[in-house]
PLY file of the C-alpha trace (Angstrom):
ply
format ascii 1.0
element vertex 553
property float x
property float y
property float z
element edge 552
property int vertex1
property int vertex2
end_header
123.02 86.22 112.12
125.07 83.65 110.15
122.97 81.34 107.95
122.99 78.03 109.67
122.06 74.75 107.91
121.42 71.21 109.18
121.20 67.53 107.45
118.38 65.26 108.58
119.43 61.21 107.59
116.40 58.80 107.63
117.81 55.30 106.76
113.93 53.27 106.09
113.12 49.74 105.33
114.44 49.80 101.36
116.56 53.27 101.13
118.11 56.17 102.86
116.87 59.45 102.74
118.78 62.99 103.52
117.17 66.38 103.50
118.95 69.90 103.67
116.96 72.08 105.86
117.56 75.76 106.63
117.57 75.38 110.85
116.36 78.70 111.54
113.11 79.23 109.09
112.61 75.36 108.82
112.74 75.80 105.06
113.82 72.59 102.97
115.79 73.45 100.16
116.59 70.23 98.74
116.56 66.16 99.28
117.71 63.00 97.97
116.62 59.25 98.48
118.57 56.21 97.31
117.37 52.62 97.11
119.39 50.04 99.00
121.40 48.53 95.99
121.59 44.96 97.21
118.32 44.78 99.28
116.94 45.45 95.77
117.76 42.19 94.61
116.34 40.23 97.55
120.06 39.50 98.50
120.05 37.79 101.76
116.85 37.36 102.77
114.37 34.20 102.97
110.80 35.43 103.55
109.48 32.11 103.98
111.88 31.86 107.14
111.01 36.18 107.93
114.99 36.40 107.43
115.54 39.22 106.38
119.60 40.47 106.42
120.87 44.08 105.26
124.37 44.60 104.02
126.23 46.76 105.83
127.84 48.13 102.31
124.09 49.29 101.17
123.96 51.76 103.99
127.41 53.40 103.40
127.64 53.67 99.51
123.69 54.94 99.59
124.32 57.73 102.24
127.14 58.81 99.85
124.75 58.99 97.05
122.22 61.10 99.15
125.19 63.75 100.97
126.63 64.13 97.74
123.76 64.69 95.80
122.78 67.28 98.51
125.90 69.03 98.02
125.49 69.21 94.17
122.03 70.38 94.04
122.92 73.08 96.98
126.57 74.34 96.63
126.41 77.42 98.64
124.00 75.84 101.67
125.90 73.28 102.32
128.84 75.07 103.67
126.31 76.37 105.91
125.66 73.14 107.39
126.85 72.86 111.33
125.28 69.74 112.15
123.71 66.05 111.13
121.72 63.72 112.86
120.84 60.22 112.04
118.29 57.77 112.58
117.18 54.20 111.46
114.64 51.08 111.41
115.28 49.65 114.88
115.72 47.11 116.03
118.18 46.66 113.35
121.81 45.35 114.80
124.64 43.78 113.31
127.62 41.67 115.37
130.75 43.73 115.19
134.41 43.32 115.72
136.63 44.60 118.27
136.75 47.85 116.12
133.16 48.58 115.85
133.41 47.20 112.59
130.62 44.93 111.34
131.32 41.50 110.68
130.17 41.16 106.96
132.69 44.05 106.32
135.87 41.45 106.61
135.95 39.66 103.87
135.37 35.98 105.48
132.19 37.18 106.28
130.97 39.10 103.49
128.63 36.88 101.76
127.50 35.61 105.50
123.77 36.83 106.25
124.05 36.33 109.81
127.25 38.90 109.45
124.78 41.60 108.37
122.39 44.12 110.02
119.30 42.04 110.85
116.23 43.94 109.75
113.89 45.23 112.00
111.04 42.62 111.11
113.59 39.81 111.19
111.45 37.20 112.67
114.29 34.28 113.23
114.68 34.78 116.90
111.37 33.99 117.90
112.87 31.07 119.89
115.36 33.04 121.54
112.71 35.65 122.03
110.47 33.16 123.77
113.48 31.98 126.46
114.30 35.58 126.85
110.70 36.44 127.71
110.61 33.44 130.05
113.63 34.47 131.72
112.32 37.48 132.30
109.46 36.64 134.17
111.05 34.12 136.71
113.41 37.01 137.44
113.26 39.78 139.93
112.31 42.71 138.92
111.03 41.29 135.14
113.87 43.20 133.10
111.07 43.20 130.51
108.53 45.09 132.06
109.16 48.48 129.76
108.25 46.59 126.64
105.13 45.20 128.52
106.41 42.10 129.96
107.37 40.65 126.46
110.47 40.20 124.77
110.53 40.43 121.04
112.03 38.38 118.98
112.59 42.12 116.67
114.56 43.21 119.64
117.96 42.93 119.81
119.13 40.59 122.88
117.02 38.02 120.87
118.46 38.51 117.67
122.01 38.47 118.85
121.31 34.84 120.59
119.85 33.69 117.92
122.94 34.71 115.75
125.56 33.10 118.09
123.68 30.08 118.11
124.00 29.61 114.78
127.46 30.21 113.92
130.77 29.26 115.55
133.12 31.60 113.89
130.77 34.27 114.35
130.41 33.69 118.32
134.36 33.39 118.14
134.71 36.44 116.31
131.77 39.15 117.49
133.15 41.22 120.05
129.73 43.17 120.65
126.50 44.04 118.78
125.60 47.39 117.37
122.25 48.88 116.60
122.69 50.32 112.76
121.25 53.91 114.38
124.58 53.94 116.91
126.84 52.55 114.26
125.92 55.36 111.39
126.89 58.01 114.05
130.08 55.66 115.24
131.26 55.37 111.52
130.77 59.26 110.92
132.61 60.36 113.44
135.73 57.63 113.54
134.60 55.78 116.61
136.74 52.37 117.22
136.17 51.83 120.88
132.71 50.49 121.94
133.19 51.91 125.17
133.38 55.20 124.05
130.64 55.23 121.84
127.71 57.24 122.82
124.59 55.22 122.12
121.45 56.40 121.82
118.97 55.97 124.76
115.78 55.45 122.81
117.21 51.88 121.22
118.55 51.13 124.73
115.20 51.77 126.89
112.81 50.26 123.84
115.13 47.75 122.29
117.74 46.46 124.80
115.89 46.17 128.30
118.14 49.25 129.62
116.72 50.76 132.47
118.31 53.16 135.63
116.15 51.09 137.70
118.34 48.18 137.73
121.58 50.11 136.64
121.77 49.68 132.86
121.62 46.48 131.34
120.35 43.11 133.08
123.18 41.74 135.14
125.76 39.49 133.81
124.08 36.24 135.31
120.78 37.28 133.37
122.99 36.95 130.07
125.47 34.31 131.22
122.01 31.94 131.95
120.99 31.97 128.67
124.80 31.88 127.07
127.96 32.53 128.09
129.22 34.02 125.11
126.05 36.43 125.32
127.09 37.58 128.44
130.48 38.37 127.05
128.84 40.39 124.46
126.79 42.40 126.94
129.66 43.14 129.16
131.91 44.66 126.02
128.69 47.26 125.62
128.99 50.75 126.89
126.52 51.01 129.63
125.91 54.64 129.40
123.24 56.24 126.56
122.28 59.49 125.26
119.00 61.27 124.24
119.85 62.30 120.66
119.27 66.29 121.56
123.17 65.37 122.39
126.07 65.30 120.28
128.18 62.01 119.56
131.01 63.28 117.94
132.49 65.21 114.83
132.50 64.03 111.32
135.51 62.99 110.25
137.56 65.24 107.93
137.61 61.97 105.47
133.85 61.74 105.71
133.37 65.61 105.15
135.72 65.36 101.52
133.75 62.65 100.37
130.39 64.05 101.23
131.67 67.72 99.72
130.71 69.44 103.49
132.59 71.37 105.41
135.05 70.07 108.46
133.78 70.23 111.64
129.87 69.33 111.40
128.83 68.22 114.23
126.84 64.12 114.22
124.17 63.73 116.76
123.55 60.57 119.05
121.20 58.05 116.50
117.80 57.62 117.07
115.10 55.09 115.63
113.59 56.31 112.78
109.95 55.89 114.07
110.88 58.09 117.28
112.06 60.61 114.62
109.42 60.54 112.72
106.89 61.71 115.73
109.16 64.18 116.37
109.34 65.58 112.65
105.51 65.75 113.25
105.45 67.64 116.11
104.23 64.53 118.68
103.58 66.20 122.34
101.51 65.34 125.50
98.10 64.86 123.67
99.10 63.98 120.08
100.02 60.62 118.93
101.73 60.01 116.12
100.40 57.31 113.55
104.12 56.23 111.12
102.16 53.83 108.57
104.70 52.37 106.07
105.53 48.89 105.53
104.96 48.40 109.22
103.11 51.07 111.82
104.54 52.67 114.96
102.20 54.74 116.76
103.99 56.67 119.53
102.61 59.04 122.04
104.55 61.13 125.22
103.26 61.64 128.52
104.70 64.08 131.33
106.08 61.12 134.14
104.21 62.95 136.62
100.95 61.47 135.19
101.86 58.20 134.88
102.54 57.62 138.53
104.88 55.29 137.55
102.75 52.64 136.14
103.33 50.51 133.40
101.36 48.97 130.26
101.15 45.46 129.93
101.69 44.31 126.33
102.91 47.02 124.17
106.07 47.44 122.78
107.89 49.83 124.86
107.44 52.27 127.81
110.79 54.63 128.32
111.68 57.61 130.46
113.45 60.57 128.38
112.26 58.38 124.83
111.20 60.18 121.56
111.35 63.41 123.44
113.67 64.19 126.12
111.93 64.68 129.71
108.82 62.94 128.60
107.98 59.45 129.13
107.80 57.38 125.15
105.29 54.76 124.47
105.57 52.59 121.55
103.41 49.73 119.98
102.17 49.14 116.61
101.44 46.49 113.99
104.69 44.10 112.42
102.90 44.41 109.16
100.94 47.25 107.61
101.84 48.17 104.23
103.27 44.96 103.78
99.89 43.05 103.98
98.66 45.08 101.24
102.20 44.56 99.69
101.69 40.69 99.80
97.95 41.08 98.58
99.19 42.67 95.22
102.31 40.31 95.12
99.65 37.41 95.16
97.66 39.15 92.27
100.87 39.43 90.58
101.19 35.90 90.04
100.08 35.23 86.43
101.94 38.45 85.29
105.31 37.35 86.61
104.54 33.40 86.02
102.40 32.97 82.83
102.48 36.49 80.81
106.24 37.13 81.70
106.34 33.63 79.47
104.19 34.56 76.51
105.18 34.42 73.09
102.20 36.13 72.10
103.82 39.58 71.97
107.67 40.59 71.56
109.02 41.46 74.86
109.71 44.73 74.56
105.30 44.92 74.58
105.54 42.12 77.12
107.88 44.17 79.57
105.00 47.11 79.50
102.13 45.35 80.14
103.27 43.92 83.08
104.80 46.95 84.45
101.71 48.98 83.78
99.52 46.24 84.65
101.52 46.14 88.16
101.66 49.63 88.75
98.20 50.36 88.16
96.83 47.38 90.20
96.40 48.61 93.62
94.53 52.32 92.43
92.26 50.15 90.90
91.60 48.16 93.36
91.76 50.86 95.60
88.98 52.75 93.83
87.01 49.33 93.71
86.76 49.00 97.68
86.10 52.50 97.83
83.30 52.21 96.17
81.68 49.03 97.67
78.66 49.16 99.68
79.11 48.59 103.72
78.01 45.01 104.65
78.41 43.76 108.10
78.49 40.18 106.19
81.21 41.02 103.62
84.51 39.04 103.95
86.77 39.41 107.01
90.80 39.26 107.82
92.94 39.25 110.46
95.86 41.51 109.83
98.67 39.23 111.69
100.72 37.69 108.13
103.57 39.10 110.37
102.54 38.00 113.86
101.23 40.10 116.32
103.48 43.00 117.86
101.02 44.66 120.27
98.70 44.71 121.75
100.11 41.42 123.51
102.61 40.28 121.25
103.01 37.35 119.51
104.61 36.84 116.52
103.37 32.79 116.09
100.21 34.05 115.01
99.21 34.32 111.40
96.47 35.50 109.31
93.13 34.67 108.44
90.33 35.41 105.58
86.36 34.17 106.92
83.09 34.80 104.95
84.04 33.91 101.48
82.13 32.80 98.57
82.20 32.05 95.02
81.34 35.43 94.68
83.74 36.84 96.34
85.94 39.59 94.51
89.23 40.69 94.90
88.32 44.43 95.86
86.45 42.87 99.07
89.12 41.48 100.08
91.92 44.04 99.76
88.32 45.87 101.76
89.13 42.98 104.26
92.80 43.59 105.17
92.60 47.09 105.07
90.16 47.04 107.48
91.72 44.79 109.61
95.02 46.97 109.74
92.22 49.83 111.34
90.85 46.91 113.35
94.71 46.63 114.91
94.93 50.30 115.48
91.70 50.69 117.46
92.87 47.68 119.46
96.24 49.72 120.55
95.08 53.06 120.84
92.19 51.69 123.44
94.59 49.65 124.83
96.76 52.70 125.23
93.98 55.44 126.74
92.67 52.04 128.97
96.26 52.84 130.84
96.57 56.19 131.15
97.85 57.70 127.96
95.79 60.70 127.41
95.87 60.71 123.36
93.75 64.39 121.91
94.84 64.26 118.54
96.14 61.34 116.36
98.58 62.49 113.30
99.42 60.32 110.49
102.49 60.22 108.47
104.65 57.90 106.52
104.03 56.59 102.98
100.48 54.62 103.49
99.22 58.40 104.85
100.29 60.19 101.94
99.40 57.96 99.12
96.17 56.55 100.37
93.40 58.38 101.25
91.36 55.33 101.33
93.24 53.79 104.54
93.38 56.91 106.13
89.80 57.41 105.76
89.14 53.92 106.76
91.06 54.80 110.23
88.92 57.79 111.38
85.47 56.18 110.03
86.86 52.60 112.46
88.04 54.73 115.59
85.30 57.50 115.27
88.22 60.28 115.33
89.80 62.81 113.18
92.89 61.74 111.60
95.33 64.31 110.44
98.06 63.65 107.63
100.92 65.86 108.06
101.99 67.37 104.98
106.30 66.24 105.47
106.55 63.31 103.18
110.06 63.25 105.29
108.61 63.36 108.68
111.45 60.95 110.07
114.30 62.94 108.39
112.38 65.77 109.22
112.87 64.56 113.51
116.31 64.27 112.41
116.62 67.64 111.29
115.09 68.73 114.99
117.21 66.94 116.77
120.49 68.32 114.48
118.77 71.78 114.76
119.42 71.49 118.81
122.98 70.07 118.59
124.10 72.97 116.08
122.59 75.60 119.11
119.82 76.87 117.23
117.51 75.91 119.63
117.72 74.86 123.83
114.86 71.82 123.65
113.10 69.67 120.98
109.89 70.94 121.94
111.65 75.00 121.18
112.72 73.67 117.70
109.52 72.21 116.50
107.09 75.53 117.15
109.70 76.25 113.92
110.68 73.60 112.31
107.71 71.66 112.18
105.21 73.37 110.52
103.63 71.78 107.64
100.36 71.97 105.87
97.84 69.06 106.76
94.94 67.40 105.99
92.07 66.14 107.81
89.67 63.23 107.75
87.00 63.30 109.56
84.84 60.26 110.83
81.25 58.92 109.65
79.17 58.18 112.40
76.99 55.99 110.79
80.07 53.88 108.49
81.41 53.82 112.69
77.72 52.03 113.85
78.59 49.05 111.40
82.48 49.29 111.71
81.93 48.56 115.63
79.90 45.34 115.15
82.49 44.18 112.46
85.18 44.69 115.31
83.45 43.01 118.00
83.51 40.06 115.15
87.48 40.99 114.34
88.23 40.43 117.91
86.45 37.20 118.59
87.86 35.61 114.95
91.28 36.80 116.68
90.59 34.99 119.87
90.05 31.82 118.22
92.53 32.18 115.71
95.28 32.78 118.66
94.43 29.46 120.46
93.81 26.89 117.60
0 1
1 2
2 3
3 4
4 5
5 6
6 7
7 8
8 9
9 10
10 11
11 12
12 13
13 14
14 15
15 16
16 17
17 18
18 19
19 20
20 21
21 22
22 23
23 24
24 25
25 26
26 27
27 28
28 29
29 30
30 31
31 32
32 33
33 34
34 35
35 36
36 37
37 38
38 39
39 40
40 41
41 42
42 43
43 44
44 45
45 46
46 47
47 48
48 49
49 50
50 51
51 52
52 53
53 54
54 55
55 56
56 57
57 58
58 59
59 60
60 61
61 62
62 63
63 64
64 65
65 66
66 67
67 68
68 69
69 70
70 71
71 72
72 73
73 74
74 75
75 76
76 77
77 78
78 79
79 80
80 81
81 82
82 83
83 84
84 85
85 86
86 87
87 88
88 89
89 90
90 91
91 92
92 93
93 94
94 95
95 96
96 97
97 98
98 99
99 100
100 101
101 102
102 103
103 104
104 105
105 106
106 107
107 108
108 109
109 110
110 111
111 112
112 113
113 114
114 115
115 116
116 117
117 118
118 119
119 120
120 121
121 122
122 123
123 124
124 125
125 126
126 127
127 128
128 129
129 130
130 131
131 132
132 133
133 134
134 135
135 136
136 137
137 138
138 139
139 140
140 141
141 142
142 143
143 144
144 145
145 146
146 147
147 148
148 149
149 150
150 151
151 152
152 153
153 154
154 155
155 156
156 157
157 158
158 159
159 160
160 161
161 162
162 163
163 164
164 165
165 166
166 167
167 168
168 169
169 170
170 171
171 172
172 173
173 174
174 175
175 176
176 177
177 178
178 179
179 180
180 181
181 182
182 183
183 184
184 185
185 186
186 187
187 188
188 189
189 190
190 191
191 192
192 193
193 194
194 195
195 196
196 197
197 198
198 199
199 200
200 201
201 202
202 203
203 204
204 205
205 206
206 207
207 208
208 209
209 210
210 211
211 212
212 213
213 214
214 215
215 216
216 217
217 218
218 219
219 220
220 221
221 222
222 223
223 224
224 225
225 226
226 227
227 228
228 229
229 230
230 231
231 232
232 233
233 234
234 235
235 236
236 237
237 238
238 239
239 240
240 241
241 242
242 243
243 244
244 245
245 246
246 247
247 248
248 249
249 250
250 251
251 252
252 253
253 254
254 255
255 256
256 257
257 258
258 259
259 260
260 261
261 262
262 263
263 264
264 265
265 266
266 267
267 268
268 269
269 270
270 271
271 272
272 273
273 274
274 275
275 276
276 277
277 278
278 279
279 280
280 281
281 282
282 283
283 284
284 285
285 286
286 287
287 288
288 289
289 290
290 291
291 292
292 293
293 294
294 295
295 296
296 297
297 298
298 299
299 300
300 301
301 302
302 303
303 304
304 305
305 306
306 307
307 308
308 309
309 310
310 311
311 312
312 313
313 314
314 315
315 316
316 317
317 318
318 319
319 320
320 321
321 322
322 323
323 324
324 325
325 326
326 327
327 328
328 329
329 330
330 331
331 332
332 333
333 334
334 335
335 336
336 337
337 338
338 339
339 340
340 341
341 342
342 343
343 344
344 345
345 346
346 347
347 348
348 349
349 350
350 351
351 352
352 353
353 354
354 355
355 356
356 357
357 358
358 359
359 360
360 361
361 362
362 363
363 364
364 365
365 366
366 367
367 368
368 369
369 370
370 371
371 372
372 373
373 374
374 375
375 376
376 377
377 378
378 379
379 380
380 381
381 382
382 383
383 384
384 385
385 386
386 387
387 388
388 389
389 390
390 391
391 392
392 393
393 394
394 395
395 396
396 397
397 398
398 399
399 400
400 401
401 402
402 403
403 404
404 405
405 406
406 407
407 408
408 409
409 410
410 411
411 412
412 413
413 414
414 415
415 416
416 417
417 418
418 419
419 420
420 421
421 422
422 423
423 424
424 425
425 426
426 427
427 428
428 429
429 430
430 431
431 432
432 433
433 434
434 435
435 436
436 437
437 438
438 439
439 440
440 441
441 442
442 443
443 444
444 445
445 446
446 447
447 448
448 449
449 450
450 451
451 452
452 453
453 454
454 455
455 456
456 457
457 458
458 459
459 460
460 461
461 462
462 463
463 464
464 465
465 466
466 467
467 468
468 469
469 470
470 471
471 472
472 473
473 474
474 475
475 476
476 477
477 478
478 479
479 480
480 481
481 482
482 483
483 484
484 485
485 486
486 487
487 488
488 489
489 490
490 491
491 492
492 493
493 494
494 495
495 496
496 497
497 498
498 499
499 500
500 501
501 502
502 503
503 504
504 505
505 506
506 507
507 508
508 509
509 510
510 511
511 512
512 513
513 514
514 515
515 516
516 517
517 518
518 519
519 520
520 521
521 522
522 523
523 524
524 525
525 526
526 527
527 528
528 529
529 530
530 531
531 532
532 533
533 534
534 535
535 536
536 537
537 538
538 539
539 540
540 541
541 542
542 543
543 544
544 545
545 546
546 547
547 548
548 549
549 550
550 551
551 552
């Protein structure tokens, strides 16, 4: 048998990601990463107004840094490669032209933020989100009853109303809207004509209030009652989708000379990049997959038979043929996970980037040093400082919501909250505090989730917060009294990727037949403490009333 090879593209929060995998022994043989030049910067964004704006320019020129460094680490493999599947943070769309080109690409628009992809925790649409969700419930059926009878304002109806809103010559000018894991694909493989585009079903059924039940999208006069213009918008969409085990197209012969692969590889429908991810670590009827990164998705499947066709109130989304094909998808998880302890060390930061970044006291050369050494070794220090502090049902307790709440129940109004300090008070109990309350959150969902139905046996963790901190991870099995096992793909999302691009090239006839091969990795396990779990409950029954009065005053 001819060697056959297949590309796995993971476009994340601050860079893309590509890995070169051998599709028939699931061996990687190489991978590349590239930061998102201008995201870098901060271009674009306002985090005191959770805008936060991706140029569409950052996602091409980085995927050309990743292919091509693929094909000059392996020469000889890639000419192997038959296939290439995308996916990406969703929901992450961007208004484009009549062309399928996105708006911030013309040059009127190219300094224009609300001309850009808008990030998946975007939180500007939260009044759009609120009139959508409103909508929704006065009509019949409630077109959002597969996200749990909430609309958020991360989805992408919301976002593009908020967008049209607040720009004429954009409303004038946007012919439709485009998720960035259907426009990758699109751009690949020369697509021009939205109505030939095959877009991917998971963003439709989680992201866009697609269902067959009511034939596709909500009807025109569900659009047209909250703005005309949106209504045009929804009727220039192609109302069909794909599960991403299909292909979309073939990359252009342009595409394949600047990437240095051969002609003909075939590009595979797009898929969100948290859906991949469960996929890359093997997620099946039982296992849910925990993707903890700046944010957490936890995703589990369930054959439709058991479901009985009911659905679950307040999580994110519920969607036949999602994250694996013939399986009904659930998705919820918390808007900020990572990023709370992100924002704790940011605040710790302060004097380095404010008072010593100032000093005269040392040239800056030394100055430069000490505050990159100081910054980099700041959270394993406090890391190793909670670690180590005794269990108090007293000690200092958060709320984890600094980015609203996105299940169970969403609402992203709500904010955080710190109760129980005192003047002695350190800062390792309270990075203790937040990390706890990010466990807290989980427990929440996952009981929410088996309280409906989902059976869940196993509970896998991946993404960067699982393979850099044992600590968290640790923290999750002691809170939910249940092993938690780390898969061993630091790639799990390109990884799903590489499954889905594995079935595409014909190496395989399912998802489920290509990862008994593909996704084998080593793991670790943590295993629970009983007796850290008897003081961990009574702190949550305290979590969970502080979060009922927080959400109503």
């Amino acid at each position: 048998m001819e060697n056959i090879c297949v590309i796995g593209v993971d476009y994340g929060t601050d860079s893309v990601r590509a890995v070169l995998v051998d599709a028939l022994t699931g061996e990687m043989l190489t991978s590349s990463v590239c930061n998102y030049p201008r995201w870098a910067r901060g271009l674009y964004c306002d985090p005191a107004r959770s805008q936060f704006r991706q140029h569409p320019s950052d996602y091409v020129e980085s995927l050309e840094t990743v292919l091509t460094d693929l094909a000059r680490q392996c020469p000889d493999a890639v000419r192997w490669v038959r296939a290439l599947s995308v996916d990406a943070t969703s929901s992450t769309p961007c208004l484009v032209a009549a062309d399928c080109t996105p708006l911030a690409l013309l040059p009127r628009y190219a300094d224009n933020p609300d001309a850009m992809f808008i990030l998946w925790k975007d939180h500007t649409a939260n009044r759009e989100s609120e009139e959508i969700t409103a909508l929704c419930a006065r009509s019949e059926p409630n077109y959002a009853r597969h996200s749990g009878n909430h609309y958020s304002s991360e989805c992408f109806w919301a976002k593009a109303l908020h967008l049209l809103r607040g720009n004429g010559d954009l409303r004038r000018d946007a012919f439709a809207l485009l998720e960035l894991c259907d426009w990758i694909p699109a751009l690949l493989t020369g697509g021009r004509v939205m109505k030939e585009l095959r877009l991917g079903h998971c963003a439709a059924g989680s992201k866009q209030m697609w269902a067959e039940e009511w034939g596709g999208y909500p009807p025109q006069e569900f659009f047209a009652a909250l703005d005309p213009d949106l209504a045009r918008i929804a009727r220039n969409m192609n109302p069909a989708n794909y599960t991403c085990d299909t292909v979309a197209g073939t990359l252009t012969s342009e595409w394949a000379s600047r990437f240095g692969l051969p002609e003909g590889v075939l590009v595979g429908v797009g898929n969100i990049d948290a859906h991949s991810g469960a996929v890359g670590a093997g997620v099946g009827y039982g296992t849910a997959v925990l993707n903890l990164g700046t944010s957490a998705c936890y995703m589990a499947v369930m054959p439709a038979g058991k479901m009985g066709g009911r659905l679950i109130e307040g999580i994110f989304g519920q969607v036949d043929d999602s994250i694996v094909p013939e399986m009904v998808g659930f998705e919820a998880g918390l808007s900020a996970f990572g990023d709370v302890y992100a924002w704790f060390k940011r605040l710790l930061c302060y004097p380095l980037r404010d008072i010593l970044s100032q000093t005269e006291l040392v040239d800056a050369q030394t100055r430069s040093r000490l505050i990159e050494e100081t910054s980099d070794k700041l959270m394993d220090a406090l890391t190793e400082a909670a670690a180590a502090l005794p269990q108090r049902v007293d000690a200092p307790q958060a709320t984890d919501w600094l980015n609203g709440r996105r299940n169970p129940y969403p609402d992203p109004s709500l904010t955080g909250s710190l109760l129980g300090l005192t003047l002695s008070t350190s800062a390792p109990e309270l990075y203790y505090a937040f990390v706890e309350a990010t466990a807290f959150a989980t427990k929440a969902i996952i009981d929410h989730l088996e309280k409906n139905g989902v059976e869940i046996d196993c509970l896998v963790g991946i993404g960067g917060i699982s393979q850099k901190s044992p600590f968290v991870m640790q923290m999750l099995a002691d809170v939910m009294n249940r092993e938690v096992i780390v898969a061993g793909c630091p790639q799990a999302c390109a990884m799903g990727a590489v499954v889905y691009a594995s079935v595409i090239a014909g190496c395989y006839a399912s998802v489920a037949e290509a990862q008994e091969t593909l996704c084998r990795f080593p793991s670790t396990t943590f295993l629970p403490d009983a007796e850290r779990h008897t003081i961990f409950l009574r702190r949550y029954a305290r979590y969970r009333q502080i979060g009922a009065f927080t959400s109503v005053n």
